[in-house]
C-alpha positions in Angstrom: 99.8 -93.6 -10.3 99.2 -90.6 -12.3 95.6 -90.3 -12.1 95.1 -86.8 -13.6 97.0 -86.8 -17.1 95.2 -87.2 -20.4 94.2 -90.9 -21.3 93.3 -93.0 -24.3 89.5 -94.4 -23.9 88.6 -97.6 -24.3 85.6 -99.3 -23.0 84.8 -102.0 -20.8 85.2 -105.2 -22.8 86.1 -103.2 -26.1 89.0 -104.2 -28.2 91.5 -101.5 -29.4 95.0 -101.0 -31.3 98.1 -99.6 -30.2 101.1 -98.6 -32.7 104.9 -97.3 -31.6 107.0 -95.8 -34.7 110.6 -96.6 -34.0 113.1 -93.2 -35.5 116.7 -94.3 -36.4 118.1 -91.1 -37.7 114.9 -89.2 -38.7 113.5 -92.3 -40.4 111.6 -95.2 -40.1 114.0 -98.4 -38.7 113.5 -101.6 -36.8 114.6 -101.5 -32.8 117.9 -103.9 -32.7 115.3 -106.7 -31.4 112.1 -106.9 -30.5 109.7 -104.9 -29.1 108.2 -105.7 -25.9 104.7 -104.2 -24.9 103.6 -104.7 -21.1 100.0 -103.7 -19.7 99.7 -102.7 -16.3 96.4 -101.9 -14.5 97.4 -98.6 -12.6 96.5 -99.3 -8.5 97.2 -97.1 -5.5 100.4 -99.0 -4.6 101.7 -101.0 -6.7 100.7 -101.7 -10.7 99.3 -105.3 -11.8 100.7 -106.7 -14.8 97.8 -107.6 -17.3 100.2 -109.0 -19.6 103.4 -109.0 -21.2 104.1 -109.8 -24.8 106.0 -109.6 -28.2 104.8 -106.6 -30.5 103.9 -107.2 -34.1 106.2 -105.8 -36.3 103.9 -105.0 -39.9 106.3 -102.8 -41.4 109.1 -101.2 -41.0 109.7 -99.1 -37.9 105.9 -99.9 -37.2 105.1 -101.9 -33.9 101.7 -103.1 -32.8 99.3 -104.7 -30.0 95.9 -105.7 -29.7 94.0 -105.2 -26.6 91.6 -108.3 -25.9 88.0 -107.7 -24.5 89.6 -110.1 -21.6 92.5 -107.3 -21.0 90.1 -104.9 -21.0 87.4 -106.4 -18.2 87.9 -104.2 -15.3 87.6 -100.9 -15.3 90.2 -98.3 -14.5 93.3 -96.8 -14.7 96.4 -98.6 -17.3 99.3 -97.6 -18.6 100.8 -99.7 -21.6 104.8 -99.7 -21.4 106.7 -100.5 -24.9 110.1 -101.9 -24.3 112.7 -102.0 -27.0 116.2 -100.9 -27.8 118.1 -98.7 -31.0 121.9 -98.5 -31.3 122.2 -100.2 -27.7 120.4 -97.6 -25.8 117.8 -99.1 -24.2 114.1 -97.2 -24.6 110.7 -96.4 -23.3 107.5 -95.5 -24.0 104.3 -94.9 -22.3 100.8 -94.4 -23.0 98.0 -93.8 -20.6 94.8 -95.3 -20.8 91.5 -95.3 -19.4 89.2 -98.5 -19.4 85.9 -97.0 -19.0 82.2 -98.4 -18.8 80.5 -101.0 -20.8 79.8 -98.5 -24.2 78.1 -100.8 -26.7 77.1 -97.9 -29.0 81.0 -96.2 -28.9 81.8 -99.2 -30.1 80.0 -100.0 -33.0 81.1 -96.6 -34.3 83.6 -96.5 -37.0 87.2 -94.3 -36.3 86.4 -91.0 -38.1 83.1 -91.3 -35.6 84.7 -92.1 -32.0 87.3 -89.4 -33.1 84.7 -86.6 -33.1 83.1 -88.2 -29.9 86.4 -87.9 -28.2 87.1 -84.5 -29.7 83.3 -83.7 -28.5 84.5 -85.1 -25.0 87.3 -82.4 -24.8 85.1 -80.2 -24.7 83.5 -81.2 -21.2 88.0 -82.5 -20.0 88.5 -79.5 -18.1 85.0 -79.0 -16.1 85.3 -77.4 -12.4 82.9 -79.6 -10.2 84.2 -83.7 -11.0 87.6 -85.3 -9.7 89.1 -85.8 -13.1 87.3 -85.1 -16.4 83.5 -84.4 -17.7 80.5 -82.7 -15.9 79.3 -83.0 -12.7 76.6 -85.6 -13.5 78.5 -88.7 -13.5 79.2 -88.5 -10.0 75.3 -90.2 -9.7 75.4 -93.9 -9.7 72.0 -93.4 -11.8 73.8 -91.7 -14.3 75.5 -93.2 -17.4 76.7 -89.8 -19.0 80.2 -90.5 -20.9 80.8 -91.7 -24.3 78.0 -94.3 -24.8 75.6 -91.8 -24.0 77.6 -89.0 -26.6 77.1 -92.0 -29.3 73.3 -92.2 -28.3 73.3 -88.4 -29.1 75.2 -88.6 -32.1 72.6 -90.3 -33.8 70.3 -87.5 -32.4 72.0 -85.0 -33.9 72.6 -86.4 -37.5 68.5 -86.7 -37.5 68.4 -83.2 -36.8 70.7 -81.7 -39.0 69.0 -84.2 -41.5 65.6 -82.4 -40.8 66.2 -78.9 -39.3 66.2 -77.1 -42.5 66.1 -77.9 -46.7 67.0 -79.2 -48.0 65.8 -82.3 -46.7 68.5 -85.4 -46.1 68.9 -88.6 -45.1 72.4 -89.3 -43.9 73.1 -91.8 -40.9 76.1 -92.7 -38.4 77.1 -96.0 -40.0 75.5 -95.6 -43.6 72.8 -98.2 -42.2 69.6 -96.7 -44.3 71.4 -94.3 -46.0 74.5 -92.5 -46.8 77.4 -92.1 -43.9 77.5 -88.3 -42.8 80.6 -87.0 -44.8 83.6 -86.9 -42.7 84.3 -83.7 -44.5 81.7 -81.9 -42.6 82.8 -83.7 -39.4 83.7 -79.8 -37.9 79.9 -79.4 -38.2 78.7 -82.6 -36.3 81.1 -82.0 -33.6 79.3 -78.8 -32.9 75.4 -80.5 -33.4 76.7 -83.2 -31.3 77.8 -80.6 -28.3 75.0 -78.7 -28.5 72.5 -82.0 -28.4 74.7 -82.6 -24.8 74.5 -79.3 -23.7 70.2 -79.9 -24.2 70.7 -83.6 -23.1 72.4 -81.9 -19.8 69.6 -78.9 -19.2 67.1 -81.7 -19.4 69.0 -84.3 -16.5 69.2 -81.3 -14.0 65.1 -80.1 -14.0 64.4 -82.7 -11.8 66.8 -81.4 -9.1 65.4 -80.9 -5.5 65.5 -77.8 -3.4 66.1 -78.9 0.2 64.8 -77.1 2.7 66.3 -77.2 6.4 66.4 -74.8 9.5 70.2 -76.5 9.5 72.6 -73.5 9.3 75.1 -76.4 7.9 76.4 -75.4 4.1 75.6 -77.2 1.3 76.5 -77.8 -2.5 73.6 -76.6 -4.2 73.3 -77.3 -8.0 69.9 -76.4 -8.7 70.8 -73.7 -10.9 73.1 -76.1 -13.4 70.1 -76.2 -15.7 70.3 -72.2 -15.8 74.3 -72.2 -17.2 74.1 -74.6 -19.3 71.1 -73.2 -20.8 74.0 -70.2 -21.1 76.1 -72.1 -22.6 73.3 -73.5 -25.1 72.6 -70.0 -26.3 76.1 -69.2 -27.2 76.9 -72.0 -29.0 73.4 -72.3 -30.8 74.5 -69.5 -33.6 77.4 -70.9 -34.2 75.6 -73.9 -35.2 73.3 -72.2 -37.2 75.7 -70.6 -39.4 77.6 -74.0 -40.2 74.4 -75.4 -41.0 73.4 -72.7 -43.3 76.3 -73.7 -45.5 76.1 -76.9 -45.3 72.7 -76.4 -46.7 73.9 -74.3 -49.4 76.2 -76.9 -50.3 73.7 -79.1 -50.9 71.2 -77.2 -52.7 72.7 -77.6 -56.5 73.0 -74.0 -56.8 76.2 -73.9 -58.1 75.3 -75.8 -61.3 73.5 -73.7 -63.8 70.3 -75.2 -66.2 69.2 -73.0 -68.6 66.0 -73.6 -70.3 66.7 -72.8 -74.0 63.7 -71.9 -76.5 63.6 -70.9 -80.0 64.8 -73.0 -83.2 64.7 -71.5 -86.6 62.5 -69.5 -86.1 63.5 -67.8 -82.8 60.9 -67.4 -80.2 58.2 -67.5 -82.7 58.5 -71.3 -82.4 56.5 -72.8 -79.8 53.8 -70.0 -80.5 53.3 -69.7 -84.5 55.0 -73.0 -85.5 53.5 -76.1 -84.2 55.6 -79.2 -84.4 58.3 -77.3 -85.0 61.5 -78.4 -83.1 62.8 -76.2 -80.2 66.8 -77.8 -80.7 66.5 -77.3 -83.8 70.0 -75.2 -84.9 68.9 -71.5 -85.5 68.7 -70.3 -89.7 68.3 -67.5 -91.2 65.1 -67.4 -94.3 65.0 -64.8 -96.6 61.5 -63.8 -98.6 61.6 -63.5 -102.2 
């Protein structure tokens, strides 16, 4: 079991799908059969089949496979196997996956939104103090930081860039009361939504204790966790604040001129001398005789 390599998410009950492109000669082409696609749930000894079944095949050179919320009811380690053959050789594929926690609000997000939560979760991969991936806090059984909590703060962060500056907007997560934050402007979300978890992560390590012992024995102390990632807050903070400024800008109108035009026929004296005279009217020239 490879425990340590880089793995799809999917949550605990969720539904996902899986694709393999099949290459014959640089382009798309069908294997010489079918395509065979076999779950297994990684263990310490040996793997457990979940299940083994025929790939749909919706176009060509384009194979699929639906995970069920029943193939996805334990937590843990899988690796989905695609069997299938081209000119007679026979061929694999792998792709490692990672069946996490129950993550109702992950799920309910659309694709362009999980993508920036995982790309948002890369960001914490490669963390010193955890066994595999993400900070420190998970290791507490009263904790429930991973990607449910990231969508929680997603939704956090959109009401902030909403509110934090003019003008004022009113874009949501799912377009539910208002418009879906633009995917074009996903860089700048991504970056809101890592600094609301660096804040969400100062706030989950105040209430550490200092233990005090006459032991000599050593100890892990992480009281000081809030301290760096307030450090890590600070640097990232300006960089938010000069995406936000233009996507501000952006929004302001201020590259469409208006231009209030006065005059008529008789220039400026118009609206002054002239009453009822007509501002649009096309400008003439009266001589005096």
């Amino acid at each position: 079991m490879d425990e340590y390599t880089d793995r799809a998410y999917v949550s605990r009950y969720g539904a996902a799908d899986f694709g393999l492109h099949v290459m014959r000669e640089g382009a798309p082409g069908d294997a010489d059969a079918g395509v065979t696609a076999v779950l297994l749930h990684e263990q310490p000894e040996d793997d457990v089949q979940v299940f083994s079944r025929e790939a749909e095949h919706p176009a060509t050179g384009e194979y699929a496979v639906r995970l069920a919320s029943r193939d996805t009811a334990t937590p843990g380690p899988y690796v989905l196997v695609w069997l299938y053959e081209v000119g007679g050789i026979s061929e694999e594929w792998r792709v490692w996956l990672e069946v996490g926690k129950a993550a109702p609000a992950y799920d309910a997000l659309d694709d362009s939104m999980k993508l920036l939560i995982e790309t948002t979760w890369n960001r914490f991969s490669d963390l010193f103090d955890f066994e595999t991936e993400g900070p420190h806090l998970q290791t507490y059984i009263q904790s429930n930081f991973g990607r449910n909590r990231l969508a929680q703060l997603l939704r956090i962060a959109v009401g902030r860039l909403n509110t934090m500056a003019q003008p004022f907007q009113t874009y949501t997560i799912d377009g539910d009361g208002g418009a879906s934050f633009p995917v074009k402007w996903a860089p700048l979300l991504e970056t809101a939504l890592y600094t609301e978890c660096l804040r969400h992560l100062i706030r989950s390590y105040v209430e550490q204790p200092d233990l005090r012992s006459g032991s000599a024995a050593a100890r892990l102390d992480r009281r000081d966790y809030m301290d760096r990632w307030e450090t890590v807050l600070g640097a990232e903070e300006p960089v938010l604040q000069k995406q936000l400024d233009v996507f501000k800008i952006s929004h302001m109108g201020l590259g469409n001129a208006r231009v209030l035009v006065s005059g008529g026929a008789f220039g400026r004296w118009g609206p002054t001398r002239l009453p009822l005279s007509y501002a649009a009217r096309a400008r003439t020239i009266t001589r005096m005789y």
